[in-house]
ROTORVO-650999 format. One line per 8 residues: their letters; for each residue x negated, y, z negated of C-alpha. Coordinates in Angstrom, 1 decimal, always signed. Example, Ala and Ser with C-alpha at 12.3 -4.5 7.8 and 13.67 -1.06 7.14 Angstrom:
<drenvexs>
AS) -12.3:-4.5:-7.8 | -13.7:-1.1:-7.1
</drenvexs>
This chain:
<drenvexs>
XXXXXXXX) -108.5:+111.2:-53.7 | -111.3:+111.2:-56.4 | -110.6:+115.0:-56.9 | -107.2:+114.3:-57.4 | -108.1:+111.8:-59.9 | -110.5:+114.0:-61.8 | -108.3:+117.0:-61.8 | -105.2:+114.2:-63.3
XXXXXXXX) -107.5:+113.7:-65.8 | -108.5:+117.2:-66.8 | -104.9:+117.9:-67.1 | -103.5:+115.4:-68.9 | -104.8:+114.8:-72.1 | -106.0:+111.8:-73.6 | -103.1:+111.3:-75.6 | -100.7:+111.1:-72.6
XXXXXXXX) -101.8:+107.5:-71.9 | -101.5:+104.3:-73.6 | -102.1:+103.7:-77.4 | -105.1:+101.5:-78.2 | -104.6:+98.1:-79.9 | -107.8:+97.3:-81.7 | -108.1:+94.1:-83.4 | -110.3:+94.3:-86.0
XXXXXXXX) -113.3:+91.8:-87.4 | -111.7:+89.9:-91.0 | -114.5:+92.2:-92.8 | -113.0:+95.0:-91.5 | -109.8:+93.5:-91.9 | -110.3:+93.4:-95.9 | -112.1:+97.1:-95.5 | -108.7:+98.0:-93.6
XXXXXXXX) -106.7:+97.8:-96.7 | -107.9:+100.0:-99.4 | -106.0:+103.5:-98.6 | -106.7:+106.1:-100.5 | -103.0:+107.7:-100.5 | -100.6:+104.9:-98.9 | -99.6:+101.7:-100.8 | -101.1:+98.6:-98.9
XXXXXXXX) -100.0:+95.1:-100.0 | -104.0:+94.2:-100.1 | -102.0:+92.5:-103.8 | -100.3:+90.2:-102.4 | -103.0:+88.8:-99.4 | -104.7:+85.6:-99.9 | -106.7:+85.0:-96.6 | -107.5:+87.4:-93.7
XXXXXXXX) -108.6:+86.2:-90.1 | -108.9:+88.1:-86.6 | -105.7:+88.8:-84.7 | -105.8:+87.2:-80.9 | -105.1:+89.0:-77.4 | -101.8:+87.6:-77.4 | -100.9:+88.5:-80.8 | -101.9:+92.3:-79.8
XXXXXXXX) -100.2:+91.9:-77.1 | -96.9:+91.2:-78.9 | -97.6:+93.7:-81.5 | -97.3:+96.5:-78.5 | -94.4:+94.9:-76.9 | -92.3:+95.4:-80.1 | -94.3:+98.7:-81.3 | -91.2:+101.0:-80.9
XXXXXXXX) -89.1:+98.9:-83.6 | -91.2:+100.7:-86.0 | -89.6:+104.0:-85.4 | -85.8:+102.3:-86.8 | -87.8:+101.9:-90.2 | -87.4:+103.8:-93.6 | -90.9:+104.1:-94.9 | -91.2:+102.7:-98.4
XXXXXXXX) -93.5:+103.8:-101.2 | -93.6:+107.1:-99.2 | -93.6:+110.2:-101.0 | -90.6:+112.8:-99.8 | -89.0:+112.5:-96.5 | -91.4:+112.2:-93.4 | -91.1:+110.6:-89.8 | -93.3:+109.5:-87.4
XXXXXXXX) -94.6:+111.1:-84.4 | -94.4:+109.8:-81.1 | -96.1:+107.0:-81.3 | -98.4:+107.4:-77.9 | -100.2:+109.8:-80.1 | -101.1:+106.9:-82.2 | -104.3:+104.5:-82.0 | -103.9:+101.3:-83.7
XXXXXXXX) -106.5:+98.9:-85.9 | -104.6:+95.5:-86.0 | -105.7:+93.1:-89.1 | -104.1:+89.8:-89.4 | -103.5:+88.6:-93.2 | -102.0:+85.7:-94.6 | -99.1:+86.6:-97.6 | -97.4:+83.6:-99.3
XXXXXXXX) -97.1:+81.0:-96.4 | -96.5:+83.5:-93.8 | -99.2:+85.0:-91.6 | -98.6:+89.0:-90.7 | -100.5:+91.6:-88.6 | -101.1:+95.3:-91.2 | -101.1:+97.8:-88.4 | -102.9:+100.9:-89.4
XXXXXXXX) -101.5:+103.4:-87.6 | -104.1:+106.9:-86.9 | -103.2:+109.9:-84.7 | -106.0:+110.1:-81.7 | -106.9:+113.8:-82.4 | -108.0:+112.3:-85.9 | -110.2:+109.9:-83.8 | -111.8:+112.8:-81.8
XXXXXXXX) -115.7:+113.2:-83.4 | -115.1:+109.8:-85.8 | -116.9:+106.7:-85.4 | -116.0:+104.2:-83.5 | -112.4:+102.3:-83.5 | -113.5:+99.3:-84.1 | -114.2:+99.7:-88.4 | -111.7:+100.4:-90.7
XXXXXXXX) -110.6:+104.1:-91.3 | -109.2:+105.4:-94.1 | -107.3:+108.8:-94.4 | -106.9:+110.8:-97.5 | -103.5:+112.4:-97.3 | -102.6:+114.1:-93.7 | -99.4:+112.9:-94.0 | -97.7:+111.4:-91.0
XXXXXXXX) -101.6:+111.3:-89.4 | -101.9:+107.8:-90.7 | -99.2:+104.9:-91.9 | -99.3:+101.4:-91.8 | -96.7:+98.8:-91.5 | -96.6:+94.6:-91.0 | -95.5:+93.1:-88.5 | -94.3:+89.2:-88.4
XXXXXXXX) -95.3:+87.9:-85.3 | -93.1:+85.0:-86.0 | -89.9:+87.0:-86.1 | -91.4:+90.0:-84.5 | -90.1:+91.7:-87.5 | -91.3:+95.2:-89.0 | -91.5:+95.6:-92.7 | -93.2:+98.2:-95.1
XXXXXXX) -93.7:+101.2:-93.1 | -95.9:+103.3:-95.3 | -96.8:+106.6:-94.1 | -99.5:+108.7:-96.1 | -98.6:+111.1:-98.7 | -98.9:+114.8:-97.6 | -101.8:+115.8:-100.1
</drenvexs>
């Protein structure tokens, strides 16, 4: 049985299982939102604080309502990619009244040789590599899908 195991995992890539939902630390959260070629709305935010388990939990429950989104403030025409090839850093932020979750979407090959998951990354163009998006856990509502420019 463990040779089976090991040869399941030497066949199937890393990116054939499950996404990982990483909630980052409110520094990180603030560090989270200064992209260099997406528009974040780190304008409008007026408090940060850590997202729970449950909250992440409920952020990859409704994960695939993403994909019915038009990005806006995206440069030409681009779509996401299957979204199990995606890692996720979760920061929750407080806009108005209303608290949110930024999910900052990156492609696991980009993780491959990076640090670790747990501190905000930031990718210079790449395209559909990286995009972000809030999330109302209230509502469980997607809004501002933002996926990097090409460049």
């Amino acid at each position: 049985m463990k040779a089976l195991v090991k040869i399941l995992i030497l066949i199937f890539p890393a990116t054939c299982f499950g996404s990982d939902y990483i909630r980052l630390s409110v520094d990180e959260s603030r560090k989270v939102l200064k992209q260099c070629t997406r528009f974040t709305p780190k304008q409008d935010i007026s408090n940060y604080w850590k997202v729970s388990g449950y909250l992440s939990d409920l952020v990859e429950e409704n994960i695939t309502k993403v994909k019915n989104l038009d990005p806006t403030y995206t440069r030409g025409k681009q779509t996401l990619q299957e979204l199990n090839k995606y890692d996720f850093q979760l920061a929750g932020v407080t806009i108005g009244e209303l608290k949110y979750i930024y999910i900052n979407a990156v492609q696991k090959r980009v993780w491959q040789g990076s640090g670790t998951k747990n501190e905000a990354v930031a990718i210079c163009g790449g395209g559909n590599n990286s995009w972000g998006v809030l999330f109302n856990p209230a509502n469980k509502y997607f809004t501002r899908l933002t996926i990097n420019d090409k460049r």
